[in-house]
SEDOBA-904111 format. One line per 8 residues: number of its first residue (from 1); their letters; for each residue x, y, z of C-alpha. Coordinates in Angstrom, 2 decimals. Each point is the difference from the previous one (the first is absolute). Layout:
<nugus>
NUM	A	X Y Z  ...
</nugus>
This chain:
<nugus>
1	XXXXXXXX	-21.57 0.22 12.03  2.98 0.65 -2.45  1.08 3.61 0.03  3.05 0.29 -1.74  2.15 -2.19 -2.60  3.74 0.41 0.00  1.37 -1.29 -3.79  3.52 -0.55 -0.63
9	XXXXXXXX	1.00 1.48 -3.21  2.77 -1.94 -2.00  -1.58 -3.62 -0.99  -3.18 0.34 2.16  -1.69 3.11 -2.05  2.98 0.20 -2.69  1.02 -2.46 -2.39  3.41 0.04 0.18
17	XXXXXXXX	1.27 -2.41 1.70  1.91 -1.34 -2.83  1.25 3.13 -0.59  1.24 0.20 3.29  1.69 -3.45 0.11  1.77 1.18 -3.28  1.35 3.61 1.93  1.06 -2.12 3.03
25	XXXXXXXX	1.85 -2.20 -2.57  1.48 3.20 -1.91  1.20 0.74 3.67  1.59 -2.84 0.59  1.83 -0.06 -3.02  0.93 3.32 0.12  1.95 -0.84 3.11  1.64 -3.18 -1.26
33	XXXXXXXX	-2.26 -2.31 1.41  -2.18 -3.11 -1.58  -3.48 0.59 -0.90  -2.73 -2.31 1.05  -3.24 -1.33 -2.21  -3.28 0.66 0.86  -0.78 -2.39 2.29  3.26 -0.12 2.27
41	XXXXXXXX	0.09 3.80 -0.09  -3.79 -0.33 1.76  1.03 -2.30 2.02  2.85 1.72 1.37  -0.11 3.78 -0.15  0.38 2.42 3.18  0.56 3.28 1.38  1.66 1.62 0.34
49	XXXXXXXX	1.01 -0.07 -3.85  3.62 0.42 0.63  0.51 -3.20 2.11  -2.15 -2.09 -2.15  2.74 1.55 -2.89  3.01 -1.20 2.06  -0.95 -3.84 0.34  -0.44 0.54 -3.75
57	XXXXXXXX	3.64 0.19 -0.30  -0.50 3.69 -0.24  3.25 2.13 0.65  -1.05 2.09 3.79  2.44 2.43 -0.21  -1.22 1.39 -3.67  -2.93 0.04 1.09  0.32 2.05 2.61
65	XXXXXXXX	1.81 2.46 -1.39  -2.55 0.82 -2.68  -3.47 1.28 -1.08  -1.31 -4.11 0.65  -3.45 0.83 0.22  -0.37 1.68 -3.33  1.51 -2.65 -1.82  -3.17 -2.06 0.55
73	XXXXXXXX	-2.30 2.85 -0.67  1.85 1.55 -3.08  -1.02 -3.75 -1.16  -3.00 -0.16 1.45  -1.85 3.33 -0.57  -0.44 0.42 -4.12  -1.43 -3.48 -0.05  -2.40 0.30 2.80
81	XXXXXXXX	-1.02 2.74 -1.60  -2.04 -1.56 -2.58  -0.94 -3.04 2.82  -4.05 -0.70 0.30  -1.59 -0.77 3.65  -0.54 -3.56 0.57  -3.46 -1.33 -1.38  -2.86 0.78 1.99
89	XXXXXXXX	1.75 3.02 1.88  -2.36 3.13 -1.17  -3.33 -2.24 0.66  1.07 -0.88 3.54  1.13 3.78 0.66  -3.59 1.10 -1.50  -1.36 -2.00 1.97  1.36 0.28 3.07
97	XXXXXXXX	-0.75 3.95 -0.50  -3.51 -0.47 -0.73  -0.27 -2.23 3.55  1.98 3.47 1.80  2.99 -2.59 1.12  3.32 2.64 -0.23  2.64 -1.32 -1.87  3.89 0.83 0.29
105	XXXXXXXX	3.21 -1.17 -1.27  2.67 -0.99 1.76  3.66 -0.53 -1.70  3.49 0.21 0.24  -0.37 1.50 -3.58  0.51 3.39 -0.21  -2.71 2.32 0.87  0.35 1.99 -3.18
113	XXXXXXXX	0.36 -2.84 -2.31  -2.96 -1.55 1.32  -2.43 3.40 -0.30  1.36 0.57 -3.58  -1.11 -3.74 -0.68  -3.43 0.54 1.33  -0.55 2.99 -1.99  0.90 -2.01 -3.41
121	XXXXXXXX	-2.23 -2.60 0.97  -2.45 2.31 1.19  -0.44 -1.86 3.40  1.01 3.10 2.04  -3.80 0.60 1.34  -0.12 -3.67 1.37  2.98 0.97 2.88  -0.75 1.98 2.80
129	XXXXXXXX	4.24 0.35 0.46  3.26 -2.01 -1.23  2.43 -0.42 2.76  3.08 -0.60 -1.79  3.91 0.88 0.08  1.33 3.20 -0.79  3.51 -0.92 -0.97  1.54 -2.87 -1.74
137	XXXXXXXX	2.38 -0.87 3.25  -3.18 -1.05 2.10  -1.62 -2.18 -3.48  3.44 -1.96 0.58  -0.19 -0.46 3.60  -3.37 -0.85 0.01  -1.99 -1.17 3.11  -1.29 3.34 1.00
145	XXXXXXXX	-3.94 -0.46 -1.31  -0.90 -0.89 3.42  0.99 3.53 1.86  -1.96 1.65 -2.90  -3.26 -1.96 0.69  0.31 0.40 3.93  0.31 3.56 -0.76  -3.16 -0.06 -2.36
153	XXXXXXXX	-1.98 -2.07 2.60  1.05 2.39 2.76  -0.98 3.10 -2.12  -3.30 -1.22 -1.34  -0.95 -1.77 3.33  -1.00 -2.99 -2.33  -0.60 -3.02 2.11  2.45 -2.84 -1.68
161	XXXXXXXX	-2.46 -2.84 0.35  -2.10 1.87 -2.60  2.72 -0.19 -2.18  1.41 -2.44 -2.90  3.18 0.07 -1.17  1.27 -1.74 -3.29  2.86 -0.53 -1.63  2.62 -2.34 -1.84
169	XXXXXXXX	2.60 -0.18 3.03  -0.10 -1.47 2.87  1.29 3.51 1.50  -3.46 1.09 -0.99  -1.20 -2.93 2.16  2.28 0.30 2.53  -0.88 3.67 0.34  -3.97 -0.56 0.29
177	XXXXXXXX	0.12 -2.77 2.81  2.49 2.33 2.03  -2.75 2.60 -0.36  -3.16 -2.55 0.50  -1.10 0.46 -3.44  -1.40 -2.32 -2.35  2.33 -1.07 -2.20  -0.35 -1.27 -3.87
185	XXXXXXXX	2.77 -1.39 -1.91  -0.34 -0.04 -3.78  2.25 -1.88 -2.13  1.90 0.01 -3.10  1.64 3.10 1.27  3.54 0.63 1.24  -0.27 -2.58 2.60  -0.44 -3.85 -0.65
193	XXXXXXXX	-3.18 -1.58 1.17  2.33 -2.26 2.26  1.06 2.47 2.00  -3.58 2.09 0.24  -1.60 -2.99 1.34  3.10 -0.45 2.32  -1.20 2.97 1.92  -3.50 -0.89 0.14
201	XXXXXXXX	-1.87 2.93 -1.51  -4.14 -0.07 1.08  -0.33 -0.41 -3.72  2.12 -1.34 -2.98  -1.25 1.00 -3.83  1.04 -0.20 -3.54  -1.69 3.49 -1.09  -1.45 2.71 0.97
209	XXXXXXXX	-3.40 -0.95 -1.45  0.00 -1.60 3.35  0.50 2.25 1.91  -3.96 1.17 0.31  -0.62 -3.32 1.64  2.81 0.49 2.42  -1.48 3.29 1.38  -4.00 -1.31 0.32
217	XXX	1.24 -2.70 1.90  1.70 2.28 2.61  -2.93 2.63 -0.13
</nugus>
């Protein structure tokens, strides 16, 4: 039995991914670096953000010694802003309500961004709780979403095997095996579909109109 669903935000439930690709490149250029197309930026992207800047040709020192995180989100923010959820997102989350499976997010977004999101989209009734950043330092650093969710499973006393995890990273993947979870990749997301299927989610799909399927076969 499936008890709980843990959705990554940017690219999984959010559109943006494009938008995203186009901050990191602002970044990068920002810092004197080159900026990469679409499909070697997906191919190539890590955290933490600042590395992944410096093999861009980025300059380190600059960097360091300034407000680096908000130059992606002063980008970023005003055009997510107006972003829609990716096609089929408020039927699965209806859905999955209606069956009493809990839903969360889990991001390195941050936590505030993400709740004033939901309430524009008027998804905020689907979530049971966001674990997200609370400052721009840790969205840069990334790789923390996995101390939040031991927390949550800890707190809640959820059993993990009950749980699904998807996202459009394979930190999302790598995160849900550590924890014995199921684990869905969905692509066309932040991530290429290369490098999903190189860390052999349970399940790979192209939308989340899928996504029903995924969780009646686990049930």
């Amino acid at each position: 039995m499936i008890e709980l669903v843990i959705f990554d935000w940017n690219g999984t439930l959010l559109a943006d991914a494009q938008i995203s690709i186009n901050a990191g490149n602002h970044l990068v250029e920002t810092f004197g670096g080159t900026p990469l197309p679409r499909k070697e930026y997906v191919e190539e992207f890590y955290f933490p953000a600042i590395d992944f800047c410096s093999d861009r040709g980025c300059d380190i020192e600059a960097m360091q010694g300034s407000e680096f995180p908000l130059v992606f989100h002063d980008f970023y923010e005003p055009i997510a802003a107006k972003c829609r959820t990716r096609r089929g997102a408020r039927e699965t989350l209806n859905w999955l309500q209606q069956e009493s499976i809990d839903s969360i997010i889990l991001t390195n977004h941050i936590q505030e961004k993400v709740m004033t999101q939901l309430n524009r989209l008027k998804l905020t009734s689907y979530f049971a709780t966001v674990l997200g950043n609370t400052n721009y330092d840790d969205v840069a650093v990334g790789m923390n979403k996995i101390e939040k969710m031991k927390s949550y499973l800890s707190t809640t006393k959820i059993n993990p095997a009950k749980a699904i995890i998807i996202g459009d990273s394979p930190e999302d993947i790598q995160i849900g095996k550590a924890l014995d979870m199921i684990t869905v990749a969905i692509k066309d997301g932040y991530t290429s579909t290369r490098r999903l299927r190189e860390c052999n989610p349970n399940e790979i799909i192209g939308s989340l109109r899928e996504f029903r399927s995924v969780v009646e076969k686990y049930r």
